[in-house]
VMD Tcl script that builds the backbone (N, CA, C; Angstrom):
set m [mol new atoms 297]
animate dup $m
set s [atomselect $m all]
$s set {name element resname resid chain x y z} {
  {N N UNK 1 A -5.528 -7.521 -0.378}
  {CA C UNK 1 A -5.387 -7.783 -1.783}
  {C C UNK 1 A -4.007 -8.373 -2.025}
  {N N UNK 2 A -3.928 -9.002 -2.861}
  {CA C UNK 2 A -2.612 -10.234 -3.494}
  {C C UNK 2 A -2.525 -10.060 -5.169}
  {N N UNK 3 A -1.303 -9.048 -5.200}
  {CA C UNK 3 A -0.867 -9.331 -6.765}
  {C C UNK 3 A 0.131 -10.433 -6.630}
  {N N UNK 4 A 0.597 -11.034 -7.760}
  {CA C UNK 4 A 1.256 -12.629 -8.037}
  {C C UNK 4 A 1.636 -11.967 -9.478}
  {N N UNK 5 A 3.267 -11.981 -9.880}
  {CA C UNK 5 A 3.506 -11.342 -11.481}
  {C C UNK 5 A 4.342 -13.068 -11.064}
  {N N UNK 6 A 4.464 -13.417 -11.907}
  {CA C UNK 6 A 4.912 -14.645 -12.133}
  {C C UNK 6 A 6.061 -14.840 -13.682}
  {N N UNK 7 A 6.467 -15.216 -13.749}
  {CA C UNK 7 A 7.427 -15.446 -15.279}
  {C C UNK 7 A 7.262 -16.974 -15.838}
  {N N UNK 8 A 6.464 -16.962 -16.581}
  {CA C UNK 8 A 6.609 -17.894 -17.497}
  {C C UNK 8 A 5.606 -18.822 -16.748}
  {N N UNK 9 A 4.731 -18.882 -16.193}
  {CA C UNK 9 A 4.041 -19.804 -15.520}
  {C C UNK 9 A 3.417 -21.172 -16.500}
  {N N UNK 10 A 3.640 -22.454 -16.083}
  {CA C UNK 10 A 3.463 -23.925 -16.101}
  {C C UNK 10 A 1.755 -23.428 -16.739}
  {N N UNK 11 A 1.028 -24.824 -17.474}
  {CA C UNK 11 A -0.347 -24.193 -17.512}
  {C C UNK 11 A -0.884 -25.061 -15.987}
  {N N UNK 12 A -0.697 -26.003 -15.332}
  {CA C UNK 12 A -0.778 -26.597 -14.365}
  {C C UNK 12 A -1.079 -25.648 -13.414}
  {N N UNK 13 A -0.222 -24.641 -12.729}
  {CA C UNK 13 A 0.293 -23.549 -12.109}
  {C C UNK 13 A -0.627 -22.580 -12.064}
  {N N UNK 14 A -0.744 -21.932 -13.617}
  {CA C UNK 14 A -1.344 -20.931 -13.853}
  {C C UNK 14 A -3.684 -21.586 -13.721}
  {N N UNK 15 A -3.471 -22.965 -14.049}
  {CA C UNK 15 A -5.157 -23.344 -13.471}
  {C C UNK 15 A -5.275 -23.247 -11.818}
  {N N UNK 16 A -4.351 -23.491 -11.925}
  {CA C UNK 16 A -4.314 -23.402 -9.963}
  {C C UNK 16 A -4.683 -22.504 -9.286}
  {N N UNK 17 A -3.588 -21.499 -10.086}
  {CA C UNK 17 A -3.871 -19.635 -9.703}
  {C C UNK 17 A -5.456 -19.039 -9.953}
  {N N UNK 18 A -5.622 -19.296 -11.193}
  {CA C UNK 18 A -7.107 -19.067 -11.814}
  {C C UNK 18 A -7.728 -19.114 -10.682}
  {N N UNK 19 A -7.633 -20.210 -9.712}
  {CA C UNK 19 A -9.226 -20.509 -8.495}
  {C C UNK 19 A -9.122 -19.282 -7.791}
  {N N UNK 20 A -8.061 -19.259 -7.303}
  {CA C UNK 20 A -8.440 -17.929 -6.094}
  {C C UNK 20 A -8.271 -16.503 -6.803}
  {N N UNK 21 A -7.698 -16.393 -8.029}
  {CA C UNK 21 A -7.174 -15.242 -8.838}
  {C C UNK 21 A -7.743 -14.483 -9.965}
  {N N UNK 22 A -7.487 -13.838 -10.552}
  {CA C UNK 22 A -8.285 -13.358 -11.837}
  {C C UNK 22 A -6.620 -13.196 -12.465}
  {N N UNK 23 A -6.994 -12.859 -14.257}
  {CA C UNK 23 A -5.486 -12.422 -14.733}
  {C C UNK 23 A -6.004 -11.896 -15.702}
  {N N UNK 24 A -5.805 -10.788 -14.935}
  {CA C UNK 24 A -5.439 -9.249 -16.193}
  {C C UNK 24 A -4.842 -9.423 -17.307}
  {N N UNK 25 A -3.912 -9.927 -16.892}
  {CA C UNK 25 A -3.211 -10.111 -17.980}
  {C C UNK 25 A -2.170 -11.132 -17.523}
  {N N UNK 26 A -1.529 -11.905 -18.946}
  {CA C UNK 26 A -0.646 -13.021 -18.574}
  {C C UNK 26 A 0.358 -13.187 -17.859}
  {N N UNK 27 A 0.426 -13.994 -16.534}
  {CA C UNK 27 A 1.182 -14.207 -15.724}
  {C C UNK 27 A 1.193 -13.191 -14.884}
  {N N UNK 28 A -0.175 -12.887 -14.349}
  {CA C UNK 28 A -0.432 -11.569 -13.353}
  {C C UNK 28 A -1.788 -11.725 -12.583}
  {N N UNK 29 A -1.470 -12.376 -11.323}
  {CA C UNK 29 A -2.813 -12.570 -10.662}
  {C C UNK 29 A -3.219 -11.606 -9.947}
  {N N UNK 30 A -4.063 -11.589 -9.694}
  {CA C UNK 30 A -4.859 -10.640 -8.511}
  {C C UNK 30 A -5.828 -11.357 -7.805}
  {N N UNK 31 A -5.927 -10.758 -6.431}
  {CA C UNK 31 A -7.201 -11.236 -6.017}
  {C C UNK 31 A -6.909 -11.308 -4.355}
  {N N UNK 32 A -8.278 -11.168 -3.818}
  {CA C UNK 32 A -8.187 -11.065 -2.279}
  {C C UNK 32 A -8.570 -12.534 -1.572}
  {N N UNK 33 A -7.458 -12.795 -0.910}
  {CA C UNK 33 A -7.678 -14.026 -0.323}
  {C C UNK 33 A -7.217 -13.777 1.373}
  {N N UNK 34 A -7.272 -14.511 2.194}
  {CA C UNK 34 A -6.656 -14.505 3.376}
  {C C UNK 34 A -5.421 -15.197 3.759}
  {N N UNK 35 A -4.417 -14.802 4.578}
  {CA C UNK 35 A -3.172 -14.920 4.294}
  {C C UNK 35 A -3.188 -16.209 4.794}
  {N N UNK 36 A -3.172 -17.199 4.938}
  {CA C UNK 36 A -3.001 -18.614 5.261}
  {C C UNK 36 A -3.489 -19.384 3.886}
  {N N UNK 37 A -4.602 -19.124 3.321}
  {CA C UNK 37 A -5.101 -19.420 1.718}
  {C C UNK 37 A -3.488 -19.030 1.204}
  {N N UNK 38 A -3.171 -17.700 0.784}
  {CA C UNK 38 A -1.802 -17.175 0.280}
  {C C UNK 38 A -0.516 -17.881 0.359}
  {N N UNK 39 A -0.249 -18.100 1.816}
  {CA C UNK 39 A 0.775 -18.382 2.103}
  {C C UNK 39 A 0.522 -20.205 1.657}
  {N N UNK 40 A -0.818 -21.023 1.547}
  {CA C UNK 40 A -0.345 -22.463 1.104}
  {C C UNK 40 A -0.236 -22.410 -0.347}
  {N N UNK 41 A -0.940 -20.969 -1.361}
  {CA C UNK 41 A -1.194 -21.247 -2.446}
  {C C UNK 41 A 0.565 -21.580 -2.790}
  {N N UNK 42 A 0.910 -20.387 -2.147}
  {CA C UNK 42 A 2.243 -19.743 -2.641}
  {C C UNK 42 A 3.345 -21.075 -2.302}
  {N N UNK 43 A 3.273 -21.887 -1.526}
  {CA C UNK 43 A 4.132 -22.664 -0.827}
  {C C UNK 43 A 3.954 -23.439 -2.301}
  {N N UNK 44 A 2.484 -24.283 -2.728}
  {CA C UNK 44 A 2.018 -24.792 -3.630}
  {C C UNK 44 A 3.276 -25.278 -4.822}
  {N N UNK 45 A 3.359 -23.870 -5.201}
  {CA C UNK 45 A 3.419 -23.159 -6.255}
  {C C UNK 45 A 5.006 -23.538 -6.405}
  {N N UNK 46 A 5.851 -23.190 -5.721}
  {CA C UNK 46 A 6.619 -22.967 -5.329}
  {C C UNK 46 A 7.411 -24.582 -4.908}
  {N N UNK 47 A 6.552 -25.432 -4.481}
  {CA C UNK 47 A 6.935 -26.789 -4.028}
  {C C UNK 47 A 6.650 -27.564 -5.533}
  {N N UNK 48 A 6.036 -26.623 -6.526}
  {CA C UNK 48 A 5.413 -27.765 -7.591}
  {C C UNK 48 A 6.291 -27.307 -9.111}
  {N N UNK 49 A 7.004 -25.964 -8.886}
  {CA C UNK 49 A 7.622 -25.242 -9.985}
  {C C UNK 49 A 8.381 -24.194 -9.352}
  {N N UNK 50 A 9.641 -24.892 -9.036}
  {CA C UNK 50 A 10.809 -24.465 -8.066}
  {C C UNK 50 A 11.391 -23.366 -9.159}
  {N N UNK 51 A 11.605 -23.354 -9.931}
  {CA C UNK 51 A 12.173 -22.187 -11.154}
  {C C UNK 51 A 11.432 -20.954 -11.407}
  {N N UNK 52 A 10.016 -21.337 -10.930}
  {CA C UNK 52 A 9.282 -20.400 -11.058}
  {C C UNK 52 A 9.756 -18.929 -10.583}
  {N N UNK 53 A 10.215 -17.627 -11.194}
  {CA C UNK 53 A 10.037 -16.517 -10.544}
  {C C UNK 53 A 8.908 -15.866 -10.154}
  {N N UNK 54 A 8.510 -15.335 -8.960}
  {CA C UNK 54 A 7.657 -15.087 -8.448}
  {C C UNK 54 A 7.605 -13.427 -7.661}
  {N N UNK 55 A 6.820 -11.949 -8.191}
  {CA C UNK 55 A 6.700 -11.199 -7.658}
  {C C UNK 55 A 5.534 -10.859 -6.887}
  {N N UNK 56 A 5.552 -10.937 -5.743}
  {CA C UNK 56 A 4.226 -10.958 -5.033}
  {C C UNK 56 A 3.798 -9.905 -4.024}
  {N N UNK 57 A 3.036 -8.990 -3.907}
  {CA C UNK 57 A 2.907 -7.729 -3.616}
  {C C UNK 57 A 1.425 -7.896 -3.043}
  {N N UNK 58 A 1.609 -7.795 -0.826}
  {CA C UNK 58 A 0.139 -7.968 -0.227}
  {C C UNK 58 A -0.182 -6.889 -0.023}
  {N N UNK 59 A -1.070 -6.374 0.552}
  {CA C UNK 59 A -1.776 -5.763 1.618}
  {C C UNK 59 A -1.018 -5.731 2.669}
  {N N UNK 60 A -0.343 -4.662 3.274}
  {CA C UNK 60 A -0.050 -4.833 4.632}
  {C C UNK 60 A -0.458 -3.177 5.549}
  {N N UNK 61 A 0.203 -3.120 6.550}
  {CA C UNK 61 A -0.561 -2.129 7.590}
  {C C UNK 61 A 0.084 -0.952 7.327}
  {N N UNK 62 A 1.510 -0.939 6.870}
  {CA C UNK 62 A 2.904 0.314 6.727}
  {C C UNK 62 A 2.124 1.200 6.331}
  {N N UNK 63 A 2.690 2.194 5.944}
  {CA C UNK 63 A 2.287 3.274 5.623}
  {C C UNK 63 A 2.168 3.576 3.943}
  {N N UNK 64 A 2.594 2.572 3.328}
  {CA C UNK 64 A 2.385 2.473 1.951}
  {C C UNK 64 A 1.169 1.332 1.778}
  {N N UNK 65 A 0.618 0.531 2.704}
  {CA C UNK 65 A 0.005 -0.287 2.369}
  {C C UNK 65 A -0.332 -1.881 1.577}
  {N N UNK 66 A 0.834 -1.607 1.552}
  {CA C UNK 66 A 1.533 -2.959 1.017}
  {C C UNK 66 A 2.805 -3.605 1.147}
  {N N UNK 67 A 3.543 -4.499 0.699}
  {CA C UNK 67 A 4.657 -4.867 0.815}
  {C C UNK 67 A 4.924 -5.821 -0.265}
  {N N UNK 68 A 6.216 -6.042 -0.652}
  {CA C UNK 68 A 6.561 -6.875 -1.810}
  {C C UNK 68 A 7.513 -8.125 -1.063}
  {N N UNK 69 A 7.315 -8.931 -2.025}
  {CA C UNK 69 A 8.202 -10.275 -1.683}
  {C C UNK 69 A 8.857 -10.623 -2.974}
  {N N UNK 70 A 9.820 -11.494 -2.862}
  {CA C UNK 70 A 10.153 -11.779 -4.100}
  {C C UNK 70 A 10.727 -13.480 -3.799}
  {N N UNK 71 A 10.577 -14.822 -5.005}
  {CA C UNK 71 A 10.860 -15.685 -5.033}
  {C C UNK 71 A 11.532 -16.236 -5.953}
  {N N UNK 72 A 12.339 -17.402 -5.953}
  {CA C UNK 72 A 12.959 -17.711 -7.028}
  {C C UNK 72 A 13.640 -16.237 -8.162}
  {N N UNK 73 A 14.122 -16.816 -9.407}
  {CA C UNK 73 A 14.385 -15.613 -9.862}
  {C C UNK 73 A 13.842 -15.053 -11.367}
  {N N UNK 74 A 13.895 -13.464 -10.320}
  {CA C UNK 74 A 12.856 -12.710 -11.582}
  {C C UNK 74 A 14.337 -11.965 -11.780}
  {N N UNK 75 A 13.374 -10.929 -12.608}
  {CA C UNK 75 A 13.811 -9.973 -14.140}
  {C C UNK 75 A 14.137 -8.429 -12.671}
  {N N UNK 76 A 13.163 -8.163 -11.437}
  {CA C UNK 76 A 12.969 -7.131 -11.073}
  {C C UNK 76 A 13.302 -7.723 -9.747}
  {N N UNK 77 A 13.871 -6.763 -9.057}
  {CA C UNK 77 A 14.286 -6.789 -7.381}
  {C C UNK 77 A 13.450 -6.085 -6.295}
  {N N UNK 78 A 12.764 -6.368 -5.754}
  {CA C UNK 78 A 12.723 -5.113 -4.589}
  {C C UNK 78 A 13.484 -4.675 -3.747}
  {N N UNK 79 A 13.348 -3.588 -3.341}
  {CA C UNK 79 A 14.485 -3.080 -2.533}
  {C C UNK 79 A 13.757 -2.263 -1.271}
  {N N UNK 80 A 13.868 -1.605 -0.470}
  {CA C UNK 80 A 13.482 -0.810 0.333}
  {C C UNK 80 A 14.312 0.125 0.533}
  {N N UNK 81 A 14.109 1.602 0.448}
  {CA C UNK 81 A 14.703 2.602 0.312}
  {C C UNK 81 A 13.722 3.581 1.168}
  {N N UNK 82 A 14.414 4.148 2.029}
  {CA C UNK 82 A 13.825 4.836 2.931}
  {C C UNK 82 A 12.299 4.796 3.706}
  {N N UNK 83 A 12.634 3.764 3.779}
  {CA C UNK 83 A 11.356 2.984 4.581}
  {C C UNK 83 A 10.149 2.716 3.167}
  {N N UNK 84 A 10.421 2.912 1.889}
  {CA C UNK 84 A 9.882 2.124 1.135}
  {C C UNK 84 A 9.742 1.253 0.556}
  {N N UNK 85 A 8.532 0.797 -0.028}
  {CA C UNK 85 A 8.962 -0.561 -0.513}
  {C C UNK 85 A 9.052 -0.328 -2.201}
  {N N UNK 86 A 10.159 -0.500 -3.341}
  {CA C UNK 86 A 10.427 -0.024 -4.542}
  {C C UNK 86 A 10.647 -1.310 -5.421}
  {N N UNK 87 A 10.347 -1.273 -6.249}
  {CA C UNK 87 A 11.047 -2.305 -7.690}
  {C C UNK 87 A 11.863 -1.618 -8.737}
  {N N UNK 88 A 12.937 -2.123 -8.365}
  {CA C UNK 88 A 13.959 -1.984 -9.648}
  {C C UNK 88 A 14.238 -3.290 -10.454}
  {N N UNK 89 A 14.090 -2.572 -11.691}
  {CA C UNK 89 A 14.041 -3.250 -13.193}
  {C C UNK 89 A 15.651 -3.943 -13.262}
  {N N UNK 90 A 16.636 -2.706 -13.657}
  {CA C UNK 90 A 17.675 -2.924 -13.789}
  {C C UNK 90 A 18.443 -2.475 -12.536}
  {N N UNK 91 A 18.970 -3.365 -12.102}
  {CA C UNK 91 A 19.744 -3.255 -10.629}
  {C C UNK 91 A 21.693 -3.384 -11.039}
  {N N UNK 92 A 21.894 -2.706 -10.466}
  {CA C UNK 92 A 23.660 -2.495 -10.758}
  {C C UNK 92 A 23.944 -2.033 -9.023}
  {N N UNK 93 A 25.088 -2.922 -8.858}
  {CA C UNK 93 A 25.498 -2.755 -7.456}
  {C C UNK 93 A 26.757 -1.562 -7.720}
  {N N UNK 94 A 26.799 -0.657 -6.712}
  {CA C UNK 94 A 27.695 0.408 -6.200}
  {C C UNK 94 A 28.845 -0.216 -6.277}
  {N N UNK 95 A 29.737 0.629 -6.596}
  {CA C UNK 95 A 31.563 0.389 -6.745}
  {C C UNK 95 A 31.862 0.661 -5.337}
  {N N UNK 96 A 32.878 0.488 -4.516}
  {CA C UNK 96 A 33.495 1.338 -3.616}
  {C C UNK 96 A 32.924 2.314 -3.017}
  {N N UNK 97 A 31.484 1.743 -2.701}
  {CA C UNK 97 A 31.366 2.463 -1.808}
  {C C UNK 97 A 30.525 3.874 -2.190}
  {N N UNK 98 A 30.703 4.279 -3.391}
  {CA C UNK 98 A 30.095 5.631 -3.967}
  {C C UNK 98 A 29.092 5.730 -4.209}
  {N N UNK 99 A 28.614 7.069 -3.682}
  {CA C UNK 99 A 26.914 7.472 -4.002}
  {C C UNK 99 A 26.298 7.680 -4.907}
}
mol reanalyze $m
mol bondsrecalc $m
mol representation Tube
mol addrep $m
């Protein structure tokens, strides 16, 4: 499975997505494709609306079952924290070092 949260998507972009995708809701795809489909949609996408921010969250084998990617720039970061995979909203980097 392939979520796609996108920001502000082109309508060009977003007909594109439509083929292999469904949307819940705006600028939020879903849908199961195979990762070579994924990886050209995404290249696509990406080669056609370089500004585009892009949060994209597959299927993978880990132990959470998924994994996140992130492109261009969004609003949310992923991070990995103890072998997880997490999204933070508001991200603030550490001073010196402190916990």
């Amino acid at each position: 499975m392939t979520v796609i949260v996108a920001n502000d998507t082109p309508p060009a972009i977003r007909g594109l997505l439509k083929r292999w995708f469904i949307e819940p809701r705006p600028n939020v795809f879903v849908g199961t494709v195979n990762r070579r489909t994924r990886e050209n949609v995404l290249q696509y996408v990406l080669r056609n609306a370089p500004k585009l921010g892009l949060l994209v969250i597959v299927s993978h084998g880990g132990s959470q079952g998924f994994e996140i990617q992130s492109f261009g720039d969004t609003n949310r970061k992923p991070v990995r924290e103890c072998g997880l995979h997490l999204v933070a909203e508001a991200w603030r980097e550490q001073e010196g070092g402190e916990e």
